[in-house]
C-alpha positions in Angstrom: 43.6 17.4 34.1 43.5 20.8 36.1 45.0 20.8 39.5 42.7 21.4 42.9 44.0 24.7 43.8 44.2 24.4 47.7 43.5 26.9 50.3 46.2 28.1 53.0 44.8 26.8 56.1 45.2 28.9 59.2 47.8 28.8 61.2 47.6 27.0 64.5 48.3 30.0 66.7 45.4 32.5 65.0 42.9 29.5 65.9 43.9 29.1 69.1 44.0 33.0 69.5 40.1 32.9 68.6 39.1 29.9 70.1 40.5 31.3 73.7 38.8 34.4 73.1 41.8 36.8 73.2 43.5 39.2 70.6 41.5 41.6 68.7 38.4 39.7 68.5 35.0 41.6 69.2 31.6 40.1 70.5 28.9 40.0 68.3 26.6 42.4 68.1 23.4 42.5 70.1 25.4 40.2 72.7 25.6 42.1 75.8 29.2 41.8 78.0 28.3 39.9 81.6 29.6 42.3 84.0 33.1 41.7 85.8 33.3 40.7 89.7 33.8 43.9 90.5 30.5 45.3 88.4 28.3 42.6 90.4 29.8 43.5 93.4 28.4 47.2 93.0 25.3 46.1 92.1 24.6 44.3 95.0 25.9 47.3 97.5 23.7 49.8 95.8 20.6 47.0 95.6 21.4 46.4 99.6 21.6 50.4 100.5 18.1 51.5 98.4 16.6 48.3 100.2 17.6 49.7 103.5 17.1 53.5 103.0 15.0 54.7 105.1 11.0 56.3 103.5 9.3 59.6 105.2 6.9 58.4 107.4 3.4 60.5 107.2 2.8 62.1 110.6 0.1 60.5 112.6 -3.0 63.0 111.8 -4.7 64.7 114.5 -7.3 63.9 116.8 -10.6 65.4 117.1 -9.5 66.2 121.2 -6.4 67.5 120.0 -7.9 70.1 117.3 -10.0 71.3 119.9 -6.9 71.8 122.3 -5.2 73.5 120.0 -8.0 76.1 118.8 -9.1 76.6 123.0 -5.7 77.7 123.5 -5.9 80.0 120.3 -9.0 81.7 121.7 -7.4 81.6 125.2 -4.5 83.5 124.6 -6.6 85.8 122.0 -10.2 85.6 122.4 -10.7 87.9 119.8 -8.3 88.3 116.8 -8.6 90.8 114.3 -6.9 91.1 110.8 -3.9 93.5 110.6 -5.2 95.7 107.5 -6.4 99.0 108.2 -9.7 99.3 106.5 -13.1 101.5 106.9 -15.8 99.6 105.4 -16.2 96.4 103.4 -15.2 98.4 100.0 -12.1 99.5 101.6 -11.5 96.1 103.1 -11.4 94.4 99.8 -9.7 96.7 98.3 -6.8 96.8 100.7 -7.0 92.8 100.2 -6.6 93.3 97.0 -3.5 95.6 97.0 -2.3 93.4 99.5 -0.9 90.1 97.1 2.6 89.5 97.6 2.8 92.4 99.4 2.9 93.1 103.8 0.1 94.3 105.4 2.4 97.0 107.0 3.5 98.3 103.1 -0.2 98.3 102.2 -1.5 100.2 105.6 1.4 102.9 104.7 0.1 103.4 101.4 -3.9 103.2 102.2 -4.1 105.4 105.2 -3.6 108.4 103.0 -6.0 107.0 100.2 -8.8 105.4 101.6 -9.8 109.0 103.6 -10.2 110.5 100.2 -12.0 107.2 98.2 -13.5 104.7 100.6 -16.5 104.3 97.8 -16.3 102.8 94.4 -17.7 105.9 93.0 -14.9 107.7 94.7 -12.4 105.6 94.2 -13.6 105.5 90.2 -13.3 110.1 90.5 -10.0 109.7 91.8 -8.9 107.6 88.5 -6.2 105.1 87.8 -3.2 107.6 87.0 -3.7 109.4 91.0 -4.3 105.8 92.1 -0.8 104.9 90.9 0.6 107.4 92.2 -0.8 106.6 95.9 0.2 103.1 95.8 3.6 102.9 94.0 5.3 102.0 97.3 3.5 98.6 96.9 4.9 95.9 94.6 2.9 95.2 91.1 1.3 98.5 91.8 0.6 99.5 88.1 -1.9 96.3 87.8 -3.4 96.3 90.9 -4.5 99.9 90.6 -5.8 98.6 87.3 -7.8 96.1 88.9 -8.8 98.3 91.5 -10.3 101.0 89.3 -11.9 98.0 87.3 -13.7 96.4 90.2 -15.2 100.2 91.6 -16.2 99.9 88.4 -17.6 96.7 87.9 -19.4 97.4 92.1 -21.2 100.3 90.3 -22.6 99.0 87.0 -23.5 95.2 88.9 -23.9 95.7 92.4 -25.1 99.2 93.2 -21.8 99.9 94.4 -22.0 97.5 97.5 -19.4 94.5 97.8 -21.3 91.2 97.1 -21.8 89.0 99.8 -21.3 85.8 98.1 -17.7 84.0 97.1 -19.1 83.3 93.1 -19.6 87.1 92.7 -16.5 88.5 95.0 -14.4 86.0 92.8 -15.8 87.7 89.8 -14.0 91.0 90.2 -11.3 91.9 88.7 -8.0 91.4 90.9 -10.0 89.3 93.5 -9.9 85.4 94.3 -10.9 83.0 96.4 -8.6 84.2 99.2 -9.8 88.2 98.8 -13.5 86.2 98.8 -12.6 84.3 101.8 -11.0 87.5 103.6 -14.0 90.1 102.8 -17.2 87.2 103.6 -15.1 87.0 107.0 -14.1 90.0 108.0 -16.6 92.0 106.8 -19.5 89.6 106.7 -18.6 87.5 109.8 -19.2 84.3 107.7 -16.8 81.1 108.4 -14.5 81.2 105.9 -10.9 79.5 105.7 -8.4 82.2 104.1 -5.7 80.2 103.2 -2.0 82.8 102.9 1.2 81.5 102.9 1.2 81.8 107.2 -2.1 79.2 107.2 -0.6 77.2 104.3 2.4 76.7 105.9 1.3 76.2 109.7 -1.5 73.4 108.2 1.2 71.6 106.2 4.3 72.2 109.2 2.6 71.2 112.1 0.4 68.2 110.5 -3.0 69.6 111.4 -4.2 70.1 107.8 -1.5 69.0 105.5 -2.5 70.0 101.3 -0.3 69.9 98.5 -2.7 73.8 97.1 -3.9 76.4 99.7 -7.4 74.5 98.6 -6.6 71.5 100.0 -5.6 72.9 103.3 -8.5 74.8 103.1 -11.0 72.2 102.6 -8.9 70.1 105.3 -9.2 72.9 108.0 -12.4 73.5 107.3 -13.5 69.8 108.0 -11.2 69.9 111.0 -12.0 72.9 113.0 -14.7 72.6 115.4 -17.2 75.0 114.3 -17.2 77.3 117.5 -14.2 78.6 116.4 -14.5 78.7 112.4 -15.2 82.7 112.2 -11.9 83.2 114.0 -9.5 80.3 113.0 -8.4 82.0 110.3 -7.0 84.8 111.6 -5.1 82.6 115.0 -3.8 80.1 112.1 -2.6 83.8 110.3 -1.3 85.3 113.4 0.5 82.0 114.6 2.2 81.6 111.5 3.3 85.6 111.4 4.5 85.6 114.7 5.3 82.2 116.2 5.9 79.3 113.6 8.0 81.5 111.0 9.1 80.1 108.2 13.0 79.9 109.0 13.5 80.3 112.6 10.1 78.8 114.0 9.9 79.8 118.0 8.8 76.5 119.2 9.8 77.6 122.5 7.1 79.8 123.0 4.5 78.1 120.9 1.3 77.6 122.8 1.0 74.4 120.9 4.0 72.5 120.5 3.3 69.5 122.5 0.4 69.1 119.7 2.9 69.8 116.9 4.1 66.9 114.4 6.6 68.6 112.8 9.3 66.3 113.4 12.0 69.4 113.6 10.4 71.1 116.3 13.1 72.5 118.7 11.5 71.7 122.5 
């Protein structure tokens, strides 16, 4: 008869070893660890301190009496504001609003008071050519395209318009070089029409002081002009410009001297 061959069974220390948990044994996989006091105790100090962190609170928006203070004052202290680029007719205007992206006014005035004497037409401006063009404007930055675009809308004012500047924003918009700002800029200035020209001084006064905040210079745009009381809509644009240029700068605002800082929700105001 064949003998029952038997199995070594394991020692009592290796069981014991297991069944406690200790020595080299791993946890199955897929069986996450429970975290240790010390993990928990992190948890709960992080959990407490997002709970308690504080959230930006939205300014309280303006009041109707309140936008009409602020604009009253505006045309108080400047009853009538004009834009700072030199110009001698509407053609000139938009052309100077053209050069004028990401530029100063000052660096384009420089550079158009000796041009605009000898081409303040599209006809003279299209005589003149893009290479002497160039050369007039190379002191202003991105000048190689913008005389491009220049040249293309005298171009385009001749062959579409009978060489006048458009009086609508769908066909200023339509030129080369020009947008809704330009648009905005010429139907104003030129046209006296109640546009909202939304530059980086407008954007960031509407958005700083809480009177017309906008994530686009459209939305502040659209804001302002719902907010602004229409008696003052053919000049807001240009105290909103001037403000920003002069008073509510964009890293050492004078809120000293700020003819509206008692209106002001910018909660970093310095008075």
């Amino acid at each position: 008869m064949a003998k029952s061959i038997r199995q070594p069974s394991p020692s009592s220390k290796s069981v014991g070893r297991r069944a406690a948990g200790t020595g080299n044994s791993r946890p199955a996989k897929g069986k996450a660890r429970s975290p240790g006091p010390k993990a928990k105790s992190s948890v709960r100090a992080a959990t407490k301190a997002a709970g308690t962190r504080r959230r930006p609170v939205s300014p309280k928006p303006w009041t109707e009496a309140e936008v009409y203070e602020a604009f009253r004052r505006f045309r108080e202290a400047n009853p009538e504001p004009k834009g700072e680029l030199e110009h001698l007719n509407p053609f000139t205007l938009l052309v100077a609003v053209v050069l004028s992206a990401q530029a100063t006014d000052a660096g384009v005035n420089k550079a158009t008071r000796t041009l605009f004497p000898i081409a303040d037409t599209p006809e003279k401006m299209v005589a003149l050519g893009e290479e002497r063009l160039r050369e007039a404007i190379k002191t202003i930055g991105l000048y190689r395209n913008k005389a491009k675009n220049v040249i293309a809308l005298s171009e385009k004012l001749i062959t579409e318009f009978g060489g006048e500047v458009p009086r609508t924003r769908a066909e200023l918009e339509s030129l080369p070089g020009a947008g809704r700002k330009t648009a905005n800029v010429v139907l104003n200035m030129a046209f006296g029409q109640p546009t909202m020209a939304v530059d980086t001084h407008v954007f960031r006064v509407g958005n700083r002081t809480g009177l017309a905040p906008g994530k686009t210079p459209l939305e502040v745009e659209l804001n302002l002009e719902r907010m602004v009381p229409p008696e003052f809509m053919v000049h807001a644009h240009h105290w909103l410009i001037l403000h920003g240029r002069y008073t509510c700068l964009a890293r050492k605002p004078r809120c000293e001297v700020c003819i509206i800082n008692d209106l002001c929700r910018w909660p970093e105001k310095t008075v």
